[in-house]
C-alpha positions as CSV (number, residue, x, y, z in Angstrom):
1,X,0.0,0.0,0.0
2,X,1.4,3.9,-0.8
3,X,0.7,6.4,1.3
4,X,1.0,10.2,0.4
5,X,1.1,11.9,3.8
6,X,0.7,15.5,4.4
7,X,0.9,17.4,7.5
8,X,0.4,21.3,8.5
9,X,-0.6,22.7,5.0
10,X,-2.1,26.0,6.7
11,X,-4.3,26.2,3.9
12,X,-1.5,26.4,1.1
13,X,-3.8,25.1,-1.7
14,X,-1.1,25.5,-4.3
15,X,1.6,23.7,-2.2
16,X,-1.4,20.9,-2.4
17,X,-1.9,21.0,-5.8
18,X,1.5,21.0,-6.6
19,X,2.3,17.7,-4.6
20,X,-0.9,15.8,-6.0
21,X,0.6,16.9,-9.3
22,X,3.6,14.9,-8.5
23,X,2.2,12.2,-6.9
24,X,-0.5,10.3,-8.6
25,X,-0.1,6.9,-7.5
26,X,-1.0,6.6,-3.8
27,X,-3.7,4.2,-2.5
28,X,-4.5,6.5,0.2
29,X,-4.1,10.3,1.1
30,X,-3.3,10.9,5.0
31,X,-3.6,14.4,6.2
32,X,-2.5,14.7,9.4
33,X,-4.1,18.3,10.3
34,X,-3.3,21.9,10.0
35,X,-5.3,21.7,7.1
36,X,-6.1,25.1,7.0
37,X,-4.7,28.2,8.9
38,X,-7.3,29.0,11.3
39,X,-10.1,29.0,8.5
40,X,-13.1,27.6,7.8
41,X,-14.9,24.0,6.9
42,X,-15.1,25.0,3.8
43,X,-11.8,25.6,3.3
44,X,-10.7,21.9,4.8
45,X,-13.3,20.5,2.4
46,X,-12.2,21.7,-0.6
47,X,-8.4,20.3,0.0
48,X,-10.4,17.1,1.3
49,X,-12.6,17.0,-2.3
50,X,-9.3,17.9,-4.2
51,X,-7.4,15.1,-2.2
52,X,-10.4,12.6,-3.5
53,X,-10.3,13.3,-7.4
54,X,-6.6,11.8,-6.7
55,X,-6.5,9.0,-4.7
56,X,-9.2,5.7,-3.8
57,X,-9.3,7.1,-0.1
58,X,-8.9,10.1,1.8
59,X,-8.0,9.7,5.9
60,X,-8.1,12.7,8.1
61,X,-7.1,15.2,11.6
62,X,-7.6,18.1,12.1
63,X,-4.5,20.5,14.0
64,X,-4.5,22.8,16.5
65,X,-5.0,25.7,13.7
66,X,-8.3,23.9,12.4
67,X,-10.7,23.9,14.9
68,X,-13.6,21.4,16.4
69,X,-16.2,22.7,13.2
70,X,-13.7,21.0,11.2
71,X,-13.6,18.0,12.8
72,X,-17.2,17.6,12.4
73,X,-17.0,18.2,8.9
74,X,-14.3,15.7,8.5
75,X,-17.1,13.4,10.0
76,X,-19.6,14.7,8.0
77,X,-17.1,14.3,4.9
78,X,-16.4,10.2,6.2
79,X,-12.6,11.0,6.1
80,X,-12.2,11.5,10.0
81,X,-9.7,9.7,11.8
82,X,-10.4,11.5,15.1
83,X,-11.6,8.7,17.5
84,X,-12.5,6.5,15.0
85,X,-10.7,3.6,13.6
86,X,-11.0,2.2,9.8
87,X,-10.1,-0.6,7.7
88,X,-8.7,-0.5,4.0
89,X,-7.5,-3.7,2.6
90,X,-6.3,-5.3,6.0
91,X,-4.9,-2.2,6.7
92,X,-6.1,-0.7,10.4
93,X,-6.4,3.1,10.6
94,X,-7.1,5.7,13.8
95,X,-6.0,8.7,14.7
96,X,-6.7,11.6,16.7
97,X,-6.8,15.4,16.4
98,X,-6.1,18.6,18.2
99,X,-2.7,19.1,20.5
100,X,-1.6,19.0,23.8
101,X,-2.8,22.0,26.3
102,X,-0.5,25.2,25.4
103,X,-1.8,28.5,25.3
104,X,-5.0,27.8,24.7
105,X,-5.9,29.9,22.1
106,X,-5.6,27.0,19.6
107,X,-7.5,23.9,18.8
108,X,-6.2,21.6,21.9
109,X,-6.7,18.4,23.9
110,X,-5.8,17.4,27.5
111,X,-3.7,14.2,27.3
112,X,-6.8,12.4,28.6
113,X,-8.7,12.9,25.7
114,X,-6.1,12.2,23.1
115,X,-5.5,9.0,25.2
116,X,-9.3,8.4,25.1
117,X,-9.6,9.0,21.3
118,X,-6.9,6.9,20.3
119,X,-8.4,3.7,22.6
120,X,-11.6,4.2,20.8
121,X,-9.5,4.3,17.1
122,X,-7.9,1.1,18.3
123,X,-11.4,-0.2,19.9
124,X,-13.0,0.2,16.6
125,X,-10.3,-2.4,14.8
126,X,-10.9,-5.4,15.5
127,X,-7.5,-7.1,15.8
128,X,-6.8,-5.4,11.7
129,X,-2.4,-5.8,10.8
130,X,-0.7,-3.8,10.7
131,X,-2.1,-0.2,12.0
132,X,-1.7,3.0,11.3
133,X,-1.7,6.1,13.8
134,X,-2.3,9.5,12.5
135,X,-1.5,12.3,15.0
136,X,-1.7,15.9,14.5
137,X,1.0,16.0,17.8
138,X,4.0,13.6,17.3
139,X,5.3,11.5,20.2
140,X,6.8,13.1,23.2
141,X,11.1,12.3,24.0
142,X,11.3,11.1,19.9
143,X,13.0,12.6,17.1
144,X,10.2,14.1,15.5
145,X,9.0,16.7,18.4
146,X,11.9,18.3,19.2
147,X,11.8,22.4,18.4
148,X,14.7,24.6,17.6
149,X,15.3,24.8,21.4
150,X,15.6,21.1,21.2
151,X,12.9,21.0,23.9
152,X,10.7,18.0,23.7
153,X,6.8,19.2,23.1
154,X,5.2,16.2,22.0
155,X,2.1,13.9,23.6
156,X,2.7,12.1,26.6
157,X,-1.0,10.3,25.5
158,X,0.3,9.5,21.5
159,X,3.7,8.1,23.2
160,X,2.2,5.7,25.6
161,X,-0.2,4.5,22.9
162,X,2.5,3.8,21.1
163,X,4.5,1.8,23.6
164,X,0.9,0.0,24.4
165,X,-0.2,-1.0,20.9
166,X,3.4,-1.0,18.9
167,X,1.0,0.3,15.5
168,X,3.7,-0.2,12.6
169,X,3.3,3.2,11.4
170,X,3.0,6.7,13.4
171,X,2.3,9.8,10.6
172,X,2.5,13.2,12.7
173,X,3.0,16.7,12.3
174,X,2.9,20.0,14.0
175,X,6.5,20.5,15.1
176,X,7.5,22.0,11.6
177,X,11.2,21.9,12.4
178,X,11.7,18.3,13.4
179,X,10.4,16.5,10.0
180,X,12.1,13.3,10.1
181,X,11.7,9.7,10.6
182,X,12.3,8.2,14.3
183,X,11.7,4.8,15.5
184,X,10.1,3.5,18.7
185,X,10.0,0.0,19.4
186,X,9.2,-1.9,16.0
187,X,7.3,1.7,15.3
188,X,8.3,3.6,12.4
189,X,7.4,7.0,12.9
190,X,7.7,10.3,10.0
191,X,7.2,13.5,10.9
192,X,5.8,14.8,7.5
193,X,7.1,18.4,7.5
194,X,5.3,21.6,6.4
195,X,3.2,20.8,3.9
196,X,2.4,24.7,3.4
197,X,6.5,24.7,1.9
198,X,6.2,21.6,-0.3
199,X,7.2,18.9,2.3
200,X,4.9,15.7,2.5
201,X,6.1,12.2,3.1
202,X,5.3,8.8,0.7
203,X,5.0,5.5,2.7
204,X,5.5,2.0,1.1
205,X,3.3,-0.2,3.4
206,X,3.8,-4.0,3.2
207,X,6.0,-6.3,5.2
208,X,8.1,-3.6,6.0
209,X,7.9,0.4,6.2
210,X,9.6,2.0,3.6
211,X,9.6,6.1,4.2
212,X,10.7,8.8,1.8
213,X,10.7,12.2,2.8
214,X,9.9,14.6,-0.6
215,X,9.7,18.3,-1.5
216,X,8.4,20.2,-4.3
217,X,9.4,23.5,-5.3
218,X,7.2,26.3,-6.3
């Protein structure tokens, strides 16, 4: 299975059109929040429709700079990964939305929701191998949520999932500075980047995790 993954667009609709350009060969489109830059539902569903008209299946979050209206219109679109789980060919998907409390002027989460969401993700299952976490918020103490202070900001609720449920693939975002790929346990984990400057991620899914970290330029 190919995955195109996109994180933290903030609403960059010609970075977007730009990478599906590129890339017209996934099974699946994973966009892992920040779809838009504090904007509307409108604005996350037209990426959404675009992401449609070029791949089988769409999977979503919304970030902390979407907002719980978009969520629901991620539900209402039946692309929402927030608390929910799904499977496509074998493949188990769940995710959750949002961010850890920080100013709270954003979209945000306390760690017992995110912690909540994601067991009702994994609830909704069924025993499907291998699975698939998509986080707005990496993993706290990883690679991929480390900022320019090299302080670690990520969840404390996506991590122990993590180390509970060992899903074979983590795709996150939000921390724009630590794109990357990290491993915990037999967890591969990719930190798409800023999709709003051309970064996005493609994931070969099979036996193993194969990661590529891409650009385009504008």
């Amino acid at each position: 299975m190919k995955l195109l993954c996109l994180t933290d667009l903030h609403g960059a609709r010609s970075a977007l059109h730009r990478i599906l350009d590129r890339e017209r060969d996934a099974d699946a489109i994973l966009l892992g929040g920040d779809i838009t830059n504090f904007g509307t539902p409108d604005e996350a569903e037209r990426v959404v429709l675009h992401c449609s008209q070029a791949a089988p299946a769409v999977m979503a979050v919304a970030g902390n700079c979407d907002s719980p209206e978009i969520d629901q219109r991620l539900v209402d679109l039946d692309v929402s990964l927030f608390g929910r789980g799904r499977v496509l060919c074998g493949v188990g998907f769940f995710g959750v939305s949002a961010m850890p409390p920080w100013h709270g002027d954003t979209y945000e989460l306390t760690e017992e929701a995110i912690a909540a969401a994601l067991d009702a993700g994994v609830a909704m299952l069924e025993g499907a191998a291998p699975q698939v976490m998509l986080s707005h918020p990496p993993p706290r103490d990883t690679m991929v949520d480390r900022t320019v202070r090299h302080t670690h900001v990520g969840s404390i609720a996506v991590r122990r999932a993590i180390d509970r449920t060992q899903p074979a693939l983590v795709v996150c975002g939000h921390i724009h500075e630590a794109r990357g790929v990290d491993q915990v346990g037999d967890t591969v984990i990719v930190n798409c980047g800023c999709g709003l400057k051309g970064l996005y991620a493609v994931v070969e899914l099979s036996q193993t995790v194969r990661v590529e970290l891409r650009q385009v330029l504008a």
